[in-house]
PyMOL Python script that loads the backbone (N, CA, C, O; Angstrom):
from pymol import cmd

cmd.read_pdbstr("""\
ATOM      1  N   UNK A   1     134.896  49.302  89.654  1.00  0.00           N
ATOM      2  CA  UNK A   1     133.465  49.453  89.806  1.00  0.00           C
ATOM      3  C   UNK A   1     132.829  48.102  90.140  1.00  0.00           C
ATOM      4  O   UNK A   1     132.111  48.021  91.137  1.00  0.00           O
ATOM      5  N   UNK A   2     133.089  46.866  89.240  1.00  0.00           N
ATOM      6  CA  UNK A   2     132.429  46.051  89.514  1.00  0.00           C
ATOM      7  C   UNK A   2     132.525  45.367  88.197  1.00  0.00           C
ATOM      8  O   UNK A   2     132.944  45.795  87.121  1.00  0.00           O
ATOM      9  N   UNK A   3     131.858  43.767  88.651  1.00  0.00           N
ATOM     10  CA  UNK A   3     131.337  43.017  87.436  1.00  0.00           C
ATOM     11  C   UNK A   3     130.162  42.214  87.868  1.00  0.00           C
ATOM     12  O   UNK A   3     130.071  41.852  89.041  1.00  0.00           O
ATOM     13  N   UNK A   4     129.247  41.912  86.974  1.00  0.00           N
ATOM     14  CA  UNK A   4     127.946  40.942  87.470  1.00  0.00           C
ATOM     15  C   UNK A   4     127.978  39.779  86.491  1.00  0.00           C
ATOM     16  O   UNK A   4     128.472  40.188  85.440  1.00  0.00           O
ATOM     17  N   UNK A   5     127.716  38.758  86.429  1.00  0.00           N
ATOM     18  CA  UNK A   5     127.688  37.867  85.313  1.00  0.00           C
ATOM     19  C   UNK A   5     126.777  36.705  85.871  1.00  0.00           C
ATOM     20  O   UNK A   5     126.857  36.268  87.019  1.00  0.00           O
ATOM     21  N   UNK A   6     125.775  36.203  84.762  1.00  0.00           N
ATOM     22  CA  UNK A   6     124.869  34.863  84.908  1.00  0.00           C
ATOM     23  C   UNK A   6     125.080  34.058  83.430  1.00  0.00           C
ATOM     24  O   UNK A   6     125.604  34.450  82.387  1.00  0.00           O
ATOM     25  N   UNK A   7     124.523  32.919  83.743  1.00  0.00           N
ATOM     26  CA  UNK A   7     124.517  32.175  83.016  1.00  0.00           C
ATOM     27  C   UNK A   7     123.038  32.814  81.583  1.00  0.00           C
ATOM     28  O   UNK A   7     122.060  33.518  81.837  1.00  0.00           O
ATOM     29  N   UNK A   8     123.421  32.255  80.270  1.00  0.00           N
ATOM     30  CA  UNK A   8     122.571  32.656  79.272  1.00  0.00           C
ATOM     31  C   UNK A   8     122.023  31.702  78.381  1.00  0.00           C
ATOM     32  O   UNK A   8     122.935  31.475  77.585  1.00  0.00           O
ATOM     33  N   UNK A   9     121.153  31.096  78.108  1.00  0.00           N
ATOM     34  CA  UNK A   9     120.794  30.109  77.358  1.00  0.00           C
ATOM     35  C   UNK A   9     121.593  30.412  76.019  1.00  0.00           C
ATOM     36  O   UNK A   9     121.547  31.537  75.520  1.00  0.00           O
ATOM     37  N   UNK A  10     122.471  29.175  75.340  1.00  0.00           N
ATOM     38  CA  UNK A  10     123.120  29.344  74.173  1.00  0.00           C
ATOM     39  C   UNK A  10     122.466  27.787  73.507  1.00  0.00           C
ATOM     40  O   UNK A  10     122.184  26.636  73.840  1.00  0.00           O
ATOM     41  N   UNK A  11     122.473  28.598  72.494  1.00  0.00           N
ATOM     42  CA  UNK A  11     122.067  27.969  71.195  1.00  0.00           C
ATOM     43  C   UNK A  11     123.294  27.862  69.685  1.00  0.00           C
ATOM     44  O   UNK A  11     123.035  27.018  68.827  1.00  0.00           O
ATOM     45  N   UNK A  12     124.058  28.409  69.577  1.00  0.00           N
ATOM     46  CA  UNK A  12     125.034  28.677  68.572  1.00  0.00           C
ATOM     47  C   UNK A  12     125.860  27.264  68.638  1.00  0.00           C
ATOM     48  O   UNK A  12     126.114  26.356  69.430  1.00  0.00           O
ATOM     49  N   UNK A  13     126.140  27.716  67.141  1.00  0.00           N
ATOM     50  CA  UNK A  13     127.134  26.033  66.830  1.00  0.00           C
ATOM     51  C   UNK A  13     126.890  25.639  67.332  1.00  0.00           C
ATOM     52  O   UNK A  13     125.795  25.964  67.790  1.00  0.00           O
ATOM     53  N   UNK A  14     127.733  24.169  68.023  1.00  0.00           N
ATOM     54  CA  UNK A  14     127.844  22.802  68.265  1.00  0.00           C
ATOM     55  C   UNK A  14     126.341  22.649  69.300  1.00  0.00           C
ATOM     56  O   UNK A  14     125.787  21.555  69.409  1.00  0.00           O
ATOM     57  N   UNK A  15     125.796  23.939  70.026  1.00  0.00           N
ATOM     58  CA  UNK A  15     125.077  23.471  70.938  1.00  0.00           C
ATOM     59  C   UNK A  15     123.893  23.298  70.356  1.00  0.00           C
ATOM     60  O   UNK A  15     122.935  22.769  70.921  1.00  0.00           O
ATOM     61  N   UNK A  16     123.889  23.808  68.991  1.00  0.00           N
ATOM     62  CA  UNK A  16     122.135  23.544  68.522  1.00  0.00           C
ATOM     63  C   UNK A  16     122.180  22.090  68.957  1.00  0.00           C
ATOM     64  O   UNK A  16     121.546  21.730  69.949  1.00  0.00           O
ATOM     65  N   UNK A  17     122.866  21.300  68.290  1.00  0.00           N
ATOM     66  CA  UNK A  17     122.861  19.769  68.408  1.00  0.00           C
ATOM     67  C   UNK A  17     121.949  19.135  69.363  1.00  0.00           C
ATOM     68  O   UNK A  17     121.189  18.190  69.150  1.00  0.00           O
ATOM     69  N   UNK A  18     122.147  19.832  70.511  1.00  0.00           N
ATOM     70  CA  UNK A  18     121.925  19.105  72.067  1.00  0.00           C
ATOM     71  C   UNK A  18     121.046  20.127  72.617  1.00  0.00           C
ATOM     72  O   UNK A  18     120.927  20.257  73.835  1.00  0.00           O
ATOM     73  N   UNK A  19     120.231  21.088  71.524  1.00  0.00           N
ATOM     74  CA  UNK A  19     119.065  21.401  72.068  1.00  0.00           C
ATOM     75  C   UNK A  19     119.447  23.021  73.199  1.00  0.00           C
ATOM     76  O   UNK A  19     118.727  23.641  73.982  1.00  0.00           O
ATOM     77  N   UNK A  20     120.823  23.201  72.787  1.00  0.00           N
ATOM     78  CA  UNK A  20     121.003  24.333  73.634  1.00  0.00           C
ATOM     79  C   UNK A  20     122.002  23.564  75.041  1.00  0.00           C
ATOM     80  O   UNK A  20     122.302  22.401  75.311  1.00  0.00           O
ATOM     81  N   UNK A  21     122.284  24.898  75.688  1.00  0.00           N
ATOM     82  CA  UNK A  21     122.893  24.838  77.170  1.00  0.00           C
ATOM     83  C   UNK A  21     122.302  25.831  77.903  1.00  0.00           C
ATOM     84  O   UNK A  21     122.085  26.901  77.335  1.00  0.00           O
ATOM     85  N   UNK A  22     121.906  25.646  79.407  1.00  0.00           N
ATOM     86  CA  UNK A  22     121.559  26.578  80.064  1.00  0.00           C
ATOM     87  C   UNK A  22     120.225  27.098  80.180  1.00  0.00           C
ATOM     88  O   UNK A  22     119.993  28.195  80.687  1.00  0.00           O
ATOM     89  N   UNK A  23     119.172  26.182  79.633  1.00  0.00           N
ATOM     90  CA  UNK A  23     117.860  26.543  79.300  1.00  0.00           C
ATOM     91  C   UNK A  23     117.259  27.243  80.882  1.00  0.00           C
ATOM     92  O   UNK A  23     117.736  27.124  82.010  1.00  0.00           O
ATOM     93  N   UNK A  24     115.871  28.091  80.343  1.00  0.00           N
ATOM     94  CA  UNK A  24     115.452  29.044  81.393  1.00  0.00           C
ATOM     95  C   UNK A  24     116.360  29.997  82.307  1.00  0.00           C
ATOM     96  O   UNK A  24     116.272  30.401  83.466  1.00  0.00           O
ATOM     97  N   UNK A  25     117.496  30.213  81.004  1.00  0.00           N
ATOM     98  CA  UNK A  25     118.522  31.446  82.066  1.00  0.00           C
ATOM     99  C   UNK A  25     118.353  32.469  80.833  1.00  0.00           C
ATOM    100  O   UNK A  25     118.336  32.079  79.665  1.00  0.00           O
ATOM    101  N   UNK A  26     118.223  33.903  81.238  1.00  0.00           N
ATOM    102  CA  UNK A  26     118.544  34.125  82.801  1.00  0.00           C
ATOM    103  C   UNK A  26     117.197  33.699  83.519  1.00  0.00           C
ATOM    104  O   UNK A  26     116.129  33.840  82.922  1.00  0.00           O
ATOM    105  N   UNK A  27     117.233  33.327  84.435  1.00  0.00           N
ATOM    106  CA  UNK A  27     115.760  33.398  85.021  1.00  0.00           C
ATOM    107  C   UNK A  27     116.027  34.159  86.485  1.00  0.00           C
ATOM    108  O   UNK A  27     117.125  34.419  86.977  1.00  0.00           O
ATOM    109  N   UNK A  28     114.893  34.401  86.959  1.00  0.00           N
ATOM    110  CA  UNK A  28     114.165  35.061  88.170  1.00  0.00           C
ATOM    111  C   UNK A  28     115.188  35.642  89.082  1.00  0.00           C
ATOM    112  O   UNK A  28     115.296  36.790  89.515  1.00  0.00           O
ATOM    113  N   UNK A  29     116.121  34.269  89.326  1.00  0.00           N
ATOM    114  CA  UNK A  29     117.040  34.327  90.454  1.00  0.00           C
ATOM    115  C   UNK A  29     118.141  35.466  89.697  1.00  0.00           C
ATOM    116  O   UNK A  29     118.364  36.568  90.198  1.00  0.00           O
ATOM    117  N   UNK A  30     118.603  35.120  88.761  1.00  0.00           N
ATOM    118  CA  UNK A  30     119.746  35.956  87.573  1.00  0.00           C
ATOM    119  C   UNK A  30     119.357  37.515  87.425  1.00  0.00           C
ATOM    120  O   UNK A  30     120.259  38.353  87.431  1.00  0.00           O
ATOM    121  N   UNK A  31     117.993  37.899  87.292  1.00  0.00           N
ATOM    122  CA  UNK A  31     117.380  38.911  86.899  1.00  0.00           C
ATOM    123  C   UNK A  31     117.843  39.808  88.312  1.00  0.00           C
ATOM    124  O   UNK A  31     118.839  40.526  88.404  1.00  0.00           O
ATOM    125  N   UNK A  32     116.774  39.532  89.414  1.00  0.00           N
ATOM    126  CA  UNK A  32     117.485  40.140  91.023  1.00  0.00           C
ATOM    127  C   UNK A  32     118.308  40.205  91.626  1.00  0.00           C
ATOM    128  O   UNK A  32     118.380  40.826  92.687  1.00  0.00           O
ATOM    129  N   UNK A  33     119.559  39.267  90.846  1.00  0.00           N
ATOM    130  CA  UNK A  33     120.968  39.492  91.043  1.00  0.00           C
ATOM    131  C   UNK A  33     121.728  40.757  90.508  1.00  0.00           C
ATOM    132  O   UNK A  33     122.353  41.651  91.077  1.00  0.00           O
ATOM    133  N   UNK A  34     121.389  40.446  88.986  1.00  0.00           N
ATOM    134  CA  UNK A  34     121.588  42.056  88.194  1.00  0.00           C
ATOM    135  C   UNK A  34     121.211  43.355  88.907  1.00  0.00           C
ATOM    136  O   UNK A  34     121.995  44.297  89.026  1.00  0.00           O
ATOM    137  N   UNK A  35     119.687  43.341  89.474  1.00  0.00           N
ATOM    138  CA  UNK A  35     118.944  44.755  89.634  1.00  0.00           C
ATOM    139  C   UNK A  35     119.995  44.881  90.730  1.00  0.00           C
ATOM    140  O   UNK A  35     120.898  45.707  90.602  1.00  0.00           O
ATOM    141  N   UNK A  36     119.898  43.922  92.040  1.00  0.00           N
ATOM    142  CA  UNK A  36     120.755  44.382  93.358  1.00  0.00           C
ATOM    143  C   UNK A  36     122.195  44.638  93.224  1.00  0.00           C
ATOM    144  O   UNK A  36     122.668  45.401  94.067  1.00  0.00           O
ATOM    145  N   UNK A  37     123.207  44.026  92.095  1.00  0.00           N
ATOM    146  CA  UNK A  37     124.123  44.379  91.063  1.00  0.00           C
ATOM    147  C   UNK A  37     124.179  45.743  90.666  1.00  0.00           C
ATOM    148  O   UNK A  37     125.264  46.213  91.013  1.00  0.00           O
ATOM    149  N   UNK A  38     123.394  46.654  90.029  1.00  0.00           N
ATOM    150  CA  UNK A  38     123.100  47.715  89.736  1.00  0.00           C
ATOM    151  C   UNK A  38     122.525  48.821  91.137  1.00  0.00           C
ATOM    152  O   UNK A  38     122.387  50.015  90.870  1.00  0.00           O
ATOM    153  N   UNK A  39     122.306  48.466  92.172  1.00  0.00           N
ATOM    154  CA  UNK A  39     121.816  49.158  92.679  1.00  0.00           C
ATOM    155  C   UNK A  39     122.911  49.632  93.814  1.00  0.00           C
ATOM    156  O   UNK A  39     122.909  50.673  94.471  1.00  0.00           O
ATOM    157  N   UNK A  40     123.949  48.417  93.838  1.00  0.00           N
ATOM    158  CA  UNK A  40     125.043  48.656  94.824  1.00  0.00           C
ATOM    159  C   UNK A  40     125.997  49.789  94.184  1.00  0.00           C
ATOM    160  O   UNK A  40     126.514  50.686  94.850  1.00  0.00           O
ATOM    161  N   UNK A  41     126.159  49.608  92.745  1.00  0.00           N
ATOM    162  CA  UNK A  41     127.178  50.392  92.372  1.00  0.00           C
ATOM    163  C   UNK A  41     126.454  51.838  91.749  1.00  0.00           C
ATOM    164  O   UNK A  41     126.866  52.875  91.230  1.00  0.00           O
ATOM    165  N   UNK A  42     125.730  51.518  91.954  1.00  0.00           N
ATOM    166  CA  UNK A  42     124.489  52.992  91.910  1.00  0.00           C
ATOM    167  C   UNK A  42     123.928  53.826  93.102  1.00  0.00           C
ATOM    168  O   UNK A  42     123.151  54.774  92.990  1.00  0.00           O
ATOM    169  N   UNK A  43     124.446  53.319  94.271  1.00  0.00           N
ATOM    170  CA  UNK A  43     124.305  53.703  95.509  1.00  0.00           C
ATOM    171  C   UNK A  43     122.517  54.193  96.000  1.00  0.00           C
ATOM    172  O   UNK A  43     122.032  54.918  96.869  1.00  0.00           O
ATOM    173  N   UNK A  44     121.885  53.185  94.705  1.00  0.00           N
ATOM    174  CA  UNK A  44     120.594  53.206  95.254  1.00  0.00           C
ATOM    175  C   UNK A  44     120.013  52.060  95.959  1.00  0.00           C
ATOM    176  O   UNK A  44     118.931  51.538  95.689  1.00  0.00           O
ATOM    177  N   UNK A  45     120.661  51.784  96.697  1.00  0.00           N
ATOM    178  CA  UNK A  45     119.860  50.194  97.502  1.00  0.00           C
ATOM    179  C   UNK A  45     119.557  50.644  98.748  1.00  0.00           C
ATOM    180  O   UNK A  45     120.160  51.415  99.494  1.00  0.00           O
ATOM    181  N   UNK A  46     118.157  49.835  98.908  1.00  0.00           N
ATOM    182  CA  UNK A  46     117.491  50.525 100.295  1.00  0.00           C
ATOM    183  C   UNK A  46     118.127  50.314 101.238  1.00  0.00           C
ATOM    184  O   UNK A  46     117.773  50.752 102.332  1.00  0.00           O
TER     185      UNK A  46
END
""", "prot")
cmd.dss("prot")
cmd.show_as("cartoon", "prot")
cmd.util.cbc("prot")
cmd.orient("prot")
């Protein structure tokens, strides 16, 4: 079928330290990757 994957802001263990990894993800770009992600294997894309 498929796989989609983005980056996620993490906070757990060692990364509290340093304030996190990955800040402002998912964002904008991540989000319309998913929907068009979902829409291919849903055979709803315009």
């Amino acid at each position: 079928m498929g796989s989609y994957g983005c980056r996620g802001y993490l906070s757990a263990g060692p990364f509290k330290l340093f304030g996190g990894v990955a800040k402002g993800h998912p964002d904008e770009s991540d989000i319309n990757g998913a929907v068009e992600f979902f829409k291919r294997i849903t055979g709803t894309a315009n």
